[in-house]
N, C-alpha and C positions, 0 to 999 in steps of 0.2 A: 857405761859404754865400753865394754867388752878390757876390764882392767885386766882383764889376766893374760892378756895377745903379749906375746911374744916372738921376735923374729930369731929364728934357728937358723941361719941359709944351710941349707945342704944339696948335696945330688940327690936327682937330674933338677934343680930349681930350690927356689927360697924357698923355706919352708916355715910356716908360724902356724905355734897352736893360739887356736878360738873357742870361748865359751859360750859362741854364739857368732857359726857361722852364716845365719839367718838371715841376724839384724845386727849383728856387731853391737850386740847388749842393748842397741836402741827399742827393739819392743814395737808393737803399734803405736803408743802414744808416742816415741820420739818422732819415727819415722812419716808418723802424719805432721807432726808440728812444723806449718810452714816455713819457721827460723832452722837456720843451721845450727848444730849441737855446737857446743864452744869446746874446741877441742886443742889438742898442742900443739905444736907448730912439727910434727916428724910424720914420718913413713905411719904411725899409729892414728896419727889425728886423721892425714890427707884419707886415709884408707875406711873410717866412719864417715867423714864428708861423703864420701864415694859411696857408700852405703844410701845414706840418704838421700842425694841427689840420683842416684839411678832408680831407687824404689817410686821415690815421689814423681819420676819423669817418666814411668811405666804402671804403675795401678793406682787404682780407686783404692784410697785411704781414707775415704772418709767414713764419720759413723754412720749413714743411710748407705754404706756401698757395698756391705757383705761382706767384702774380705777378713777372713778370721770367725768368720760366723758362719753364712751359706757358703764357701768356699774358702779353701786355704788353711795355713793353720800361722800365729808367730812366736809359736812354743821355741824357747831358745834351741839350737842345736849346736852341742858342743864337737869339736874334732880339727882337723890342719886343712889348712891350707897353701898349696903348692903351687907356684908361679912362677913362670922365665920367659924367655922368648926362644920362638922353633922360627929356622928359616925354613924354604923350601926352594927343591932347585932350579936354577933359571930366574929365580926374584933378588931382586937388591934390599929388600927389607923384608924385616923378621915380624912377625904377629905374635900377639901376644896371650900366654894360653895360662889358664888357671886351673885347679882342679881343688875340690871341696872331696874330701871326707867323713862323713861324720862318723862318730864313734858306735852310733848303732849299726855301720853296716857290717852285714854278714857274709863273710869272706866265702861261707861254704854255698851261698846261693847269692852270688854277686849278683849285682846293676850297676849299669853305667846311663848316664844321661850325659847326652854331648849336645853343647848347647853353644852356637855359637851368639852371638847377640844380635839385639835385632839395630839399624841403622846403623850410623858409624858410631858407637859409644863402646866406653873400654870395656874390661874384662870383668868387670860388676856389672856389666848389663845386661843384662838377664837373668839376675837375682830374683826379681818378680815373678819370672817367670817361670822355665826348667828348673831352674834354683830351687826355688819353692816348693815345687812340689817333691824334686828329688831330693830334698835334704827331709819332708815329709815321712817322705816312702822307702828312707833306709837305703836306698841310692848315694853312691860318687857321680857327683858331673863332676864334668869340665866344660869348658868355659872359653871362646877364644874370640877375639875382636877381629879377626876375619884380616887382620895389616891393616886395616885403618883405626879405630880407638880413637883414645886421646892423643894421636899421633901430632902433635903439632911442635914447629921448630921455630924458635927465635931467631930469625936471622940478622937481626943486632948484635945481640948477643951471642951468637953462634948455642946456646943451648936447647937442648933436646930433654926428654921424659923419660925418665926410666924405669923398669917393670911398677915400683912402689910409688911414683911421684916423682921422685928427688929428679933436680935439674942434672943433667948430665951429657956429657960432650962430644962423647965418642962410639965411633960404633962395637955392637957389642954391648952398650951400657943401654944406649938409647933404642926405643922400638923406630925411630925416625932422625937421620943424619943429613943434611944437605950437605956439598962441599961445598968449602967456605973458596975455594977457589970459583965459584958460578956465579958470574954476574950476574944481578937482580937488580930491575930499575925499580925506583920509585921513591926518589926524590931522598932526603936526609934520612929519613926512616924507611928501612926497605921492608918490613911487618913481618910476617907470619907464612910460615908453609904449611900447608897440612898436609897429612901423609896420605887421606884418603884421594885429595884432587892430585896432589904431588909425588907419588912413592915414584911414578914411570911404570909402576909393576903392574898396573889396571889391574886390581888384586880381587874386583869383582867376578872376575873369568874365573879365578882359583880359589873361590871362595868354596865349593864344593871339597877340593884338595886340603883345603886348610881343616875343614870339619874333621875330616878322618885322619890327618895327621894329630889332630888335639883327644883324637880318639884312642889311636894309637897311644900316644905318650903318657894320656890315666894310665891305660894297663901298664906300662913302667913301674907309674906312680903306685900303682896299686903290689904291685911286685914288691916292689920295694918296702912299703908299709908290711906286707904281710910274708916273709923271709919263707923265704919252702914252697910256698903258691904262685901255682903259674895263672895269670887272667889271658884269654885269649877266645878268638870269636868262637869256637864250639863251647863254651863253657861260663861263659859271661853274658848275659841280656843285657842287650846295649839299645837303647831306643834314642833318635836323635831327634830331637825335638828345639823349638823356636817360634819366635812371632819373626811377621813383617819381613826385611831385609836377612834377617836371622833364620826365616822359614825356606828363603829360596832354597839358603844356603844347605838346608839339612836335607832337602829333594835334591839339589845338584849332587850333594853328596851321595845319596842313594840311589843317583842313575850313577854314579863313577864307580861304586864299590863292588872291586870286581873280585873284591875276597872274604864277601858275605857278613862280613863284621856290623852292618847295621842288621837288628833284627823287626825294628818296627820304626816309623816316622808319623811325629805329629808334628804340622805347620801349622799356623793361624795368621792370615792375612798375608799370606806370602808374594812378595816381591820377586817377581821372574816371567822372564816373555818368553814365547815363542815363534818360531817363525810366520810372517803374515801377520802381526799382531805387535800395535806399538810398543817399543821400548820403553821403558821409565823416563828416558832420555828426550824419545822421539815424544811423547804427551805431555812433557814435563818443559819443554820447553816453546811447547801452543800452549798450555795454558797458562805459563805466564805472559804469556801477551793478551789472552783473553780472556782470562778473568778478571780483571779489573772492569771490563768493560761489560762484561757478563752479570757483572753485580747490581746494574741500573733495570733489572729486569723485575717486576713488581713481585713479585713470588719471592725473593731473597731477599724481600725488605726486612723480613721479622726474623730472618735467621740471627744463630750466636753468635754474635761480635757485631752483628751488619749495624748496630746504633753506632758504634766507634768508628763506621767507618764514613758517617755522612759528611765530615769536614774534608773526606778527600773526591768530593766529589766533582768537582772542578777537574782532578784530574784522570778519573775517569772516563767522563766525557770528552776528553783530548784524545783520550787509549783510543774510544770509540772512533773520533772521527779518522784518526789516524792509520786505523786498519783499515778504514771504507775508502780512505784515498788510494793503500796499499792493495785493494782488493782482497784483502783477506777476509770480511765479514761483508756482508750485504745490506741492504738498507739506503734510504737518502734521508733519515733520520736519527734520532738517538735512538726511538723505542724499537724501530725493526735492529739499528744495529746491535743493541743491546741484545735481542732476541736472535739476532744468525751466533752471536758470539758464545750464546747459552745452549743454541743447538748444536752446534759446533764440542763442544765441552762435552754434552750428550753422548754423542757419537763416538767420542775417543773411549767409552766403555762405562759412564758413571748414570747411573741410575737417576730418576729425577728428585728422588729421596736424598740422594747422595750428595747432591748439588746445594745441598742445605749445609754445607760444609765448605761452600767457597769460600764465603767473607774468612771464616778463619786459616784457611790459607792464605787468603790476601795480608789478612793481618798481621799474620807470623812471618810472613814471605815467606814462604816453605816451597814454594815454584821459584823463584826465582834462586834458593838456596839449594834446590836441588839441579836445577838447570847449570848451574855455576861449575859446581861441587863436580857433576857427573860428566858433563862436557870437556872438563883437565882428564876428567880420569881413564876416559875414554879415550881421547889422542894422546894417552900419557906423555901428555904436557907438563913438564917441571916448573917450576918455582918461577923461573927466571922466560916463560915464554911469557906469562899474564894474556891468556887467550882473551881478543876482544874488551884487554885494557885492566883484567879484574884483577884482586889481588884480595890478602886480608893482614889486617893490624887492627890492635887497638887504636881508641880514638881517645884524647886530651880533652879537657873540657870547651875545647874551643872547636870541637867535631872536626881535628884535623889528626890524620896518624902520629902515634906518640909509640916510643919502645916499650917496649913490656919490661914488668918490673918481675922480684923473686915472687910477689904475692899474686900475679897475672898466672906464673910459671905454677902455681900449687892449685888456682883455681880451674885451671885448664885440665888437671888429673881428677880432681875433686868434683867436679861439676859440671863439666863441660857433655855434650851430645856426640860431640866429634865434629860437628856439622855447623861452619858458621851460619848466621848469626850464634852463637853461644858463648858463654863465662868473658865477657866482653868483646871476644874476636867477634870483627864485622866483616860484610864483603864490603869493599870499596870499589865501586864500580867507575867507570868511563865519567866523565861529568856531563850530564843532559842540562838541558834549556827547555823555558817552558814551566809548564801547570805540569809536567809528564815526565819527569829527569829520569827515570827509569828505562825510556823506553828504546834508546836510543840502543843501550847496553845488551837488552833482553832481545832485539831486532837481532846483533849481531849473534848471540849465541844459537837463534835459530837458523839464520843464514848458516854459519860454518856446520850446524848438522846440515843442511842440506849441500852443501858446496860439494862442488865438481872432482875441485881440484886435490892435491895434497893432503888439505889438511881435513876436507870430508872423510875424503879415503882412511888415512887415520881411525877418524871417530868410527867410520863404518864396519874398520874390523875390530874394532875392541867390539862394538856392537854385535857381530856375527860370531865373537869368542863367548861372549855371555848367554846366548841361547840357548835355553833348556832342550830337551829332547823329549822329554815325556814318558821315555822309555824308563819303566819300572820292573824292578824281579819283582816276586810272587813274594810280597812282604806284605803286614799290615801296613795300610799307609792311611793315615787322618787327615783332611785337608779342612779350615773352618776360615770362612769368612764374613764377615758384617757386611750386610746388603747396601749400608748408607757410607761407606769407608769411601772418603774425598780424597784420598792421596793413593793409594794403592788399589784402582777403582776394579772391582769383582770383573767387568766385562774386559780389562786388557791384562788380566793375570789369573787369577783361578778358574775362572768359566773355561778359557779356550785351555788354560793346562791341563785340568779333568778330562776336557771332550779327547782332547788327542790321546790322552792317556788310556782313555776307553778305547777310544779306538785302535790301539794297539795292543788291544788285550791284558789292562791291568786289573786284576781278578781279587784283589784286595784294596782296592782303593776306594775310600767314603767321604763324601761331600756334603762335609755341611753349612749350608748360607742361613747367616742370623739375622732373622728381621730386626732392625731399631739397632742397631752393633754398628759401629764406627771403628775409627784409625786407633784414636788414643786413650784408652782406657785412664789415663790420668787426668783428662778433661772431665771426667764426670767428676770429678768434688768441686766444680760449680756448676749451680741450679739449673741456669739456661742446658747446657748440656744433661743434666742428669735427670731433664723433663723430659729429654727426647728420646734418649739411649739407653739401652742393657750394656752393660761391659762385656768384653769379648775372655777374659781370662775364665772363665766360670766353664763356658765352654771349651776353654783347650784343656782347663783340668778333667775334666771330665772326659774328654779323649784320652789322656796319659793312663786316667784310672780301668777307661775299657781298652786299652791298647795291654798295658799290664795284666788284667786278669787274663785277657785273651791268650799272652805268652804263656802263661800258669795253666792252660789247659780250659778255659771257659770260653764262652759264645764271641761271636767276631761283635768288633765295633757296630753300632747304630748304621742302618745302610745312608745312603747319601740321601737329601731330604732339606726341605726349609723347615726352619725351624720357628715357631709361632710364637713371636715372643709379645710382649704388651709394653708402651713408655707408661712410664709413671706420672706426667705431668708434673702441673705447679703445685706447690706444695701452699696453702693455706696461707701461711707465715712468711714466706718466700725463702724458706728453708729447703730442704730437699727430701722428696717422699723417700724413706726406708726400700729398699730393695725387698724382696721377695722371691718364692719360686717360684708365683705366679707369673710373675715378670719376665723371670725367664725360660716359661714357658717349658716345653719338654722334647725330649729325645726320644721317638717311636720305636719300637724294633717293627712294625708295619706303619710307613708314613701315610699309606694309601694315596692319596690325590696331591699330598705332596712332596712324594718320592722327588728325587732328580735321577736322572737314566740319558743315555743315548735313544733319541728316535730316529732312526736309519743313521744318517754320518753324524747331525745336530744333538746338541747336550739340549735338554729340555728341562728349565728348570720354571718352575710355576709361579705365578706370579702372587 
C-alpha cells in the first residue's frame, strides 16, 4: 500500500512522493475489497483509507463491471502529490486543492486536467474519475473540493481537519474553523458543523471560481516541478472535466473564464439549474415530502431496495394522507394519493424509468440530506442558527448525541462524502410524533424555501447567485447524462442547460443521454442494480478520449444523440452478468433518428 509515500511539505503546499498515485499501492483487488485496508494510525494510513473509500463510493469495482478491462486502466502510476488550501476573495474559508503529477508527464506538450469533485467529498474525490483517466493519459490534474470536502468541525472539541487528516485547531491549519465564541444550542452535546451547510460562504455560487483558481495554481505547481518552464493558457491543454456536483462546477467555470485557460469541458450528470427550471434545492425539498408517499404506487414495488422498505409502510401511508389534508397531492384515497405524489415527482423532470430510483433515495435519505445540507447553505446559515430545528453529531448506542472522539475525527477525512448521513455524522432532526417523525421537519425546510419573509429572501438569493447562464465560448464542451439518474433528474438540469445553450449559439457543444445510466456508478456492484444499468464512467472516458484527440488536431466529439444502450439482467446464479460493449452500446458520428438538436426554441431528444 504505497510504502514508499513520503511527506516532503514544500512551496506553494505539501508535497509527497507516490509509487502509485492511482491507487496508493491498492490495486483493483484492494480497492474492490469491501473491508478497509489496515493501515497506521498517520497522515499515510488516513490518506489510503481516503483512497479507498472515495474509489469504492464512485465506481463499479466489481469483476462483471469492466473497469480495468473495457475501460480504464490500474496500472500503478508513480510521481508527487501537492496539496494546501487556496482561499478566495470575499469567502471565510479556504477549499482545498490537490494536484497529481505523474512522472510520465511531458513537460514539452503539457495537460492539465482540473477536476473538481463531484458532491461534497474531499480532495480524493474524484480519483475515479478525471484522476483516472488523467493520471492514464500522461496528464497533471488537480483536484479541489469546491470549500466543502471533509469540511466538518467538532464543536466539542473545538477541532477542525487539516489538508492530510490530522485534527487541527486553528485557522490556517483547518479547511473549516467555527468560533468557539458562537453559541450553539443543543443541549450537553453541541455535534458537529459541516463546512458545506455552515462555511456562510454558500460556496456553491463560487464553485465555478474555485475550478480556475485550482487551475491556476497546478501551473504554479507545474512551474515549480519543472525550473525554466513556464505553463500557461496558450501553451498548456487544460480540459476541465467532472461528474455530478463536480460537472456543474467545470461548466460554471467555463462560462466565467474570461482568460481562455479552459481549452475543452467534459461533465457527466451535472448538477446545475437555470433560470425557470427547479433548483437542486427547490425539487429536492418536494421530493422529500413525496416520495415516500410516492412509493405505494404498484410500479415501484419491484424496484432496488423497495423489499427493505415494506416495514415502513405504515409510514408512508401517514406521508400520503398527510399531504391530501395539506393539499399537496390529490386523491380521497391511498392509491390515487400515491399516484398524484408519483405524478408530481414526474414533473419536477424525472423520467418514468428514473422513478425506479426512488426507494433508494428513500432509503439512503438522500432528499431529506440534500434538502438539509443545501437549505443552511443557501441562507448561509451557521452552525449556531439550526434552521427548522436540524443539527448534526454522532449518535451513542443509546441513539442519543454523543461527542466525537480522535477515531470519529480520522474517519471523517477517511471516509466520509462530506454529506451527512456519513462516517457516523447523522442529521438530527426536530422530533416528530406519529408512524411519520420525519415529517414534520421535512414540512418546515420546504416552507422556509418558500417563505415570504427574511429568511426566504436569504435562501432566494444564494438561489439566484447559483444560476448557470448557458453562455459558452466556442470550446469543445461534452455534456453526458443517464436517462434513469433519480437524483440529478436529466429534465431539471441537462435538458433545459443544452436547450438554452443552443439557443445561444454554442457551436461546440455535444449531448449525450445514456439509456439504462443512473446516478451512482458504485451501486452497480450489487445485482439488483447491475440488472438494470450500464455505468456512466465508460461514457465520460470516452468523451476525455475524443475531446483530447480533437485538441491534437482530429474530428470533433460524437454530435449530441441518445445513446442505445442494453441492461444485462439477472444473472442465472444471482451473480451479476459481465459487462460488455454490447451493453454499452455505441457512439455514432451519424446518430440519424436519434440525433438530439433544437426544433425551433425546444431541445428534441428522442425517446
Amino acid at each position: 500500500m504505497d510504502p514508499k509515500t513520503t511527506d516532503t511539505p514544500q512551496p506553494p503546499g505539501q508535497e509527497l512522493r507516490s509509487e502509485d498515485l492511482l491507487t496508493a499501492g491498492l490495486g483493483l483487488a484492494g480497492l474492490a475489497d469491501p473491508k478497509a485496508p489496515v493501515v497506521t494510525a498517520d497522515a499515510a494510513g488516513r490518506r489510503v483509507l481516503a483512497y479507498h473509500a472515495n474509489w469504492r463510493g464512485i465506481a463499479d469495482l466489481s469483476a462483471a463491471g469492466g473497469f480495468g478491462t473495457l475501460y480504464g486502466s490500474f496500472a500503478p502510476v508513480p510521481g508527487i502529490e501537492v496539496k494546501t488550501w487556496i482561499g478566495e476573495v470575499g469567502l471565510t474559508q479556504p477549499h482545498g486543492v490537490m494536484v497529481h503529477v505523474p512522472d510520465s508527464f511531458d513537460p514539452t506538450r503539457p495537460c492539465l486536467v482540473v477536476a473538481p469533485v463531484s458532491g461534497s467529498r474531499g480532495i480524493y474525490g474524484a480519483l475515479a474519475t478525471a484522476g483516472a483517466w488523467a493520471l492514464a493519459n500522461r496528464c497533471a490534474v488537480v483536484y479541489t473540493d469546491k470549500g466543502a470536502g471533509t469540511g466538518f468541525f467538532d464543536l466539542d472539541g473545538m477541532v477542525g481537519i487539516g489538508i492530510d487528516g490530522a485534527p487541527v485547531r486553528t485557522i490556517g491549519e483547518a479547511g473549516f474553523v467555527v468560533d468557539a465564541a458562537m453559541p450553539v444550542a443543543g443541549g450537553p452535546v453541541r455535534g458537529i458543523a459541516i463546512k458545506h451547510a455552515h462555511s456562510k460562504d454558500h460556496a456553491e455560487a463560487h464553485w465555478g471560481r474555485m475550478t480556475l483558481s485550482a487551475a491556476r495554481f497546478a501551473l504554479l505547481v507545474l512551474e515549480q516541478r519543472y525550473p525554466g518552464r513556464r505553463f500557461r493558457a496558450d501553451n498548456t491543454r487544460v480540459i476541465a472535466a467532472s461528474i455530478s456536483n463536480g460537472g456543474g462546477a467545470v461548466l460554471r467555470a467555463l462560462e466565467e473564464d474570461r482568460a481562455g485557460l479552459i481549452d475543452a469541458v467534459v461533465a457527466a450528470a451535472p448538477q446545475l439549474s437555470v433560470e425557470g427550471v427547479p433548483s437542486l434545492l427547490d425539487y429536492a425539498t418536494r421530493a422529500a415530502l413525496l416520495a415516500p408517499c410516492a412509493q405505494l404506487v404498484p410500479e415501484l414495488a419491484n424496484a432496488p431496495l423497495a423489499p427493505l422498505l415494506l416495514t415502513r409502510r405504515a409510514e408512508f401511508e401517514a406521508r400520503c394522507r398527510t399531504l391530501a389534508q395539506t393539499g399537496m397531492v390529490e386523491g380521497t384515497d391511498l392509491p390515487m394519493q400515491a399516484r398524484s405524489a408519483y405524478a408530481q415527482l414526474r414533473a419536477l423532470g424525472l423520467p418514468e424509468a428514473a422513478l425506479m430510483g426512488n426507494a433508494t433515495n428513500v432509503a439512503a435519505d438522500l432528499w431529506r440530506a440534500v434538502a438539509v445540507t443545501y437549505t443552511q447553505a443557501y441562507a448561509r446559515a451557521g452552525a449556531d442558527e439550526q434552521l427548522c430545528g436540524f443539527r448534526f453529531a454522532m449518535l451513542g448506542p443509546d441513539g442519543q448525541p454523543r461527542a466525537a472522539s480522535a477515531a470519529d475525527h480520522a474517519a471523517w477525512f477517511a471516509s466520509s462524502s462530506g454529506i451527512a448521513p456519513t462516517a457516523g455524522v447523522q442529521i438530527i432532526g426536530p422530533p416528530g410524533e406519529g408512524p411519520d417523525p420525519h415529517y414534520a421537519g421535512l414540512r418546515c425546510l420546504r416552507e422556509a424555501y418558500l417563505d415570504g419573509g427574511a429568511l426566504g429572501q436569504r435562501i432566494r438569493l444564494g438561489e439566484r447567485e447559483l444560476r448557470a447562464s448557458a453562455s459558452l465560448p466556442t470550446r469543445p464542451v461534452v455534456i453526458i447524462h443517464g436517462r434513469e439518474d433519480a437524483l440529478i433528474p436529466v429534465g431539471a438540469s441537462s435538458r433545459p442547460y443544452v436547450e438554452r445553450a443552443l439557443r445561444l449559439g454554442a457551436a461546440q457543444l455535444h449531448y449525450w443521454e445514456i439509456e439504462h445510466a443512473q446516478h451512482f456508478d458504485a451501486f452497480l456492484m450489487q445485482p439488483a442494480y447491475a440488472a438494470r444499468h450500464v455505468p456512466l464512467l465508460p461514457y465520460f472516458q470516452q468523451a476525455l478520449d475524443q475531446v483530447l484527440a480533437h485538441l491534437d488536431g482530429g474530428p470533433a466529439p460524437a454530435p449530441s444523440q441518445v445513446v442505445r444502450s442494453r441492461r444485462r439482467g439477472d444473472a442465472a446464479d444471482g451473480g451479476i452478468v459481465p459487462l460488455t460493449r454490447v451493453h454499452l452500446g455505441e457512439l455514432r458520428a451519424d446518430p440519424g433518428a436519434d440525433a438530439i438538436a433544437l426544433d425551433g426554441e425546444r431541445l428534441r431528444v428522442p425517446l
